[in-house]
Every structure is written in C-alpha cells, then in structure tokens.
C-alpha positions in Angstrom: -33.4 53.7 22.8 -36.0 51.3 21.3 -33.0 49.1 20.3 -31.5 48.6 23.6 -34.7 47.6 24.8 -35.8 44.7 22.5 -32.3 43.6 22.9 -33.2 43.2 26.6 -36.6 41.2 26.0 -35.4 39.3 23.1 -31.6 38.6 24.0 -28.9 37.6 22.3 -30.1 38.1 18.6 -31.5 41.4 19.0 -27.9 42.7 17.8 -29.0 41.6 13.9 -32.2 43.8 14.4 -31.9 47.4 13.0 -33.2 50.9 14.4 -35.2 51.1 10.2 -36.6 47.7 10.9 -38.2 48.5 14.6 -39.3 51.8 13.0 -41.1 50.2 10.2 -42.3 47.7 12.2 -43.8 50.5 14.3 -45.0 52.6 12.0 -47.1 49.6 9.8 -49.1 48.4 13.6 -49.4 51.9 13.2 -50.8 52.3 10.0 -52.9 48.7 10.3 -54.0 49.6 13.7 -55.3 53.1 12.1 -57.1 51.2 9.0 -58.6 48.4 11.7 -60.4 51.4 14.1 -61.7 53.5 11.0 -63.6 50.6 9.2 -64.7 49.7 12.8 -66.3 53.3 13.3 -67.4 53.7 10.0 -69.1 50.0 10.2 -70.7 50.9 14.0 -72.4 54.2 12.7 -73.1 53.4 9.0 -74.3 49.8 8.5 -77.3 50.1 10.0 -78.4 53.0 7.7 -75.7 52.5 4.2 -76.4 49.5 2.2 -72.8 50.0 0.4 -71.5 49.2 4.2 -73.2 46.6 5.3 -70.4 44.5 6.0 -66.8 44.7 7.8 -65.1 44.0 4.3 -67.2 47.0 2.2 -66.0 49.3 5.4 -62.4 47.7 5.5 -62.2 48.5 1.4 -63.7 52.1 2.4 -61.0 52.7 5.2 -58.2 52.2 2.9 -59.4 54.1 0.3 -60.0 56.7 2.3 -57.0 56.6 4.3 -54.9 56.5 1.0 -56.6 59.6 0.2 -57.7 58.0 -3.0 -61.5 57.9 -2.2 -62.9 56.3 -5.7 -66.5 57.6 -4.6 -68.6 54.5 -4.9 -68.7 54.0 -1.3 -69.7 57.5 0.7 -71.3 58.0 4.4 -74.3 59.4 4.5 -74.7 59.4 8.6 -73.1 62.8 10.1 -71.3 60.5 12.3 -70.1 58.7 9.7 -68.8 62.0 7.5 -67.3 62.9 10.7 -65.2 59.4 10.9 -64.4 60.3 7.4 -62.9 63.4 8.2 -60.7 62.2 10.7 -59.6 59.2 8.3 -58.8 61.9 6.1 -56.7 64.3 8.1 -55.1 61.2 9.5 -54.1 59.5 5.8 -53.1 63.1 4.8 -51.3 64.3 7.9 -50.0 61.2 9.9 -49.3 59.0 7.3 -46.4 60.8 5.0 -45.1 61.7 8.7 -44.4 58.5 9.6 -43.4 57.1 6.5 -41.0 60.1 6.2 -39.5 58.7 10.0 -38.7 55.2 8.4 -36.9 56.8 5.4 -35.3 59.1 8.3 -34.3 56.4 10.5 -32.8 54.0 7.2 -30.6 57.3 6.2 -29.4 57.6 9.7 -28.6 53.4 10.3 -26.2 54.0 6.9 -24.1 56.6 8.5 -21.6 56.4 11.5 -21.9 58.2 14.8 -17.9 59.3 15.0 -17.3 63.2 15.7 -15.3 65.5 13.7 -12.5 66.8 15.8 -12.9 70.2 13.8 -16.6 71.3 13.0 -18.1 67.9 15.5 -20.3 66.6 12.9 -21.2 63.2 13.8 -22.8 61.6 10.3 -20.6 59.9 8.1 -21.1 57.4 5.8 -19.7 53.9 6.2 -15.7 53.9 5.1 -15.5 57.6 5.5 -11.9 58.5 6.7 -12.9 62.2 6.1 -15.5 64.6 7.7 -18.0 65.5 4.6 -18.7 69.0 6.3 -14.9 70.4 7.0 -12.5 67.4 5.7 -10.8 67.3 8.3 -9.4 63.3 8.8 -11.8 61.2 11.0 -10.0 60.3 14.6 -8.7 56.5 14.3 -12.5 55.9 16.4 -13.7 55.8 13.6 -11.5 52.7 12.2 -11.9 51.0 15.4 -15.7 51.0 15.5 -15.8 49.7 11.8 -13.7 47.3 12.7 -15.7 46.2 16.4 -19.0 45.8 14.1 -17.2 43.8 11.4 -15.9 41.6 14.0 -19.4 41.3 16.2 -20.9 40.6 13.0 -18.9 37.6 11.8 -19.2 36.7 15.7 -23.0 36.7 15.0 -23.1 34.8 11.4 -20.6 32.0 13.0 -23.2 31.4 16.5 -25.0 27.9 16.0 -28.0 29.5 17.2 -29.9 25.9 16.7 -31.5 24.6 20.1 -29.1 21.9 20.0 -26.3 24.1 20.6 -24.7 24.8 24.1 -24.1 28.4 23.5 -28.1 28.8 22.6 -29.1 30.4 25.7 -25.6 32.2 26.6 
C-alpha cells in the first residue's frame, strides 16, 4: 500500500522503488529519529547535573550505546529522570529495534517471491521462475508466466526511458 502511494507523489519512476527499500527507509528515520529524541532527553535532564554529558555529542555517543544495548559504562545517569530515559532507551533498543529490523528482512523475503495462487492448496509465495507450487507441486497456472513476462517487459520499458530533462517523454 505504501508503494502505490509514493508512486502517486513521485510519478513515473516510483516503479524502480521496492516495498524492502521503503521499509528500510522507514525503519532507519525510525531508528535515527529514536537515537535523536533519547540524547535530546538524556541531554535536557542530565547536563546540568553529569559532567560526562555535558554536551549534545557525549549524550548522542550515550544514546547509541544504549540503544545498541551495548552500554560500555563510562557514561551513566545519575538524575532519576535521566535512569528513567535510560530505561525506555533500553526497552526500546531491546524490544523495537530487532522488530523492525526483523520487518525489513520480512519485507526483502516477500519482494523475492511471486504473488501467483496454487490452483490446488492456493499458496501464493513462489519464488521467481517457479513453474511449480513448493507446498503441493501442483503446476503454476500460465499467470504465472505472464506476470514474469509483464515485469520483464516494464522493466526493459523503464532501463530504455531517457529520463534526462531534455527528453520529451520526461514528464509523461
């Protein structure tokens, strides 16, 4: 669903941009955005009072080693506001993290494989060039050949576009 809509607001080239690649994307402002606010907190509540975070670089060095679960120990709060930034730093690099790393790895398994259904057991993941279902083997409906074939052909389509602002077709 994401796809179709970047392919509205960006246009024409959209079609070379991947489900993986909007997921990444996603998931690192995720992940940045995450390391940004907790060195933000942790400078607000702990400069004034830690000498080890008196700066936005000794708090940025503290978030990601916190939120990478690594936590070397040279740098610790000592404000209970700050422990309690920590601890939600924490949970967050634990929990959230692996999660949506775990949705990019999902979402690059699932771009590999075609959506054709099995006319036996309806599975619908196959892997590119399968003329089999991997679940039943039963033969994949001729679909299947025709949408290889429609993507083969809208890719080529794509690599031959002069997409250089010269061009005429540019904007069509």
């Amino acid at each position: 669903r994401s796809v179709e809509s970047f392919e509205n607001i960006v246009g024409p080239v959209a079609g070379s941009v991947r489900p993986y690649q909007l997921e990444l994307a996603r998931v690192s402002s995720s992940l940045f955005a995450a390391l940004f606010i907790t060195a933000g907190l942790v400078y607000v509540v702990e400069s004034p009072y830690n000498p080890n975070l008196s700066n936005y670089f000794q708090t940025f060095y503290f978030a990601v080693t916190t939120l990478t679960t690594v936590g070397f120990g040279d740098v610790t709060p000592v404000t209970p506001q700050g422990k309690a930034v920590v601890i939600g730093a924490i949970l967050i690099g634990a929990g959230v993290v692996p999660y949506q790393i775990s949705k990019v790895v999902e979402v690059f398994i699932d771009s590999t494989r075609k959506s054709v259904a099995c006319t036996r057991c309806a599975e619908r993941t196959h892997p590119p060039g399968a003329n089999f279902c991997w679940r039943c083997g039963e033969g994949l409906p001729d679909g299947a050949v025709q949408e290889r074939e429609e993507r083969r052909r809208f890719r080529a389509d794509l690599e031959e576009q002069d997409w250089s602002e010269d061009s005429d077709d540019y904007f069509s």
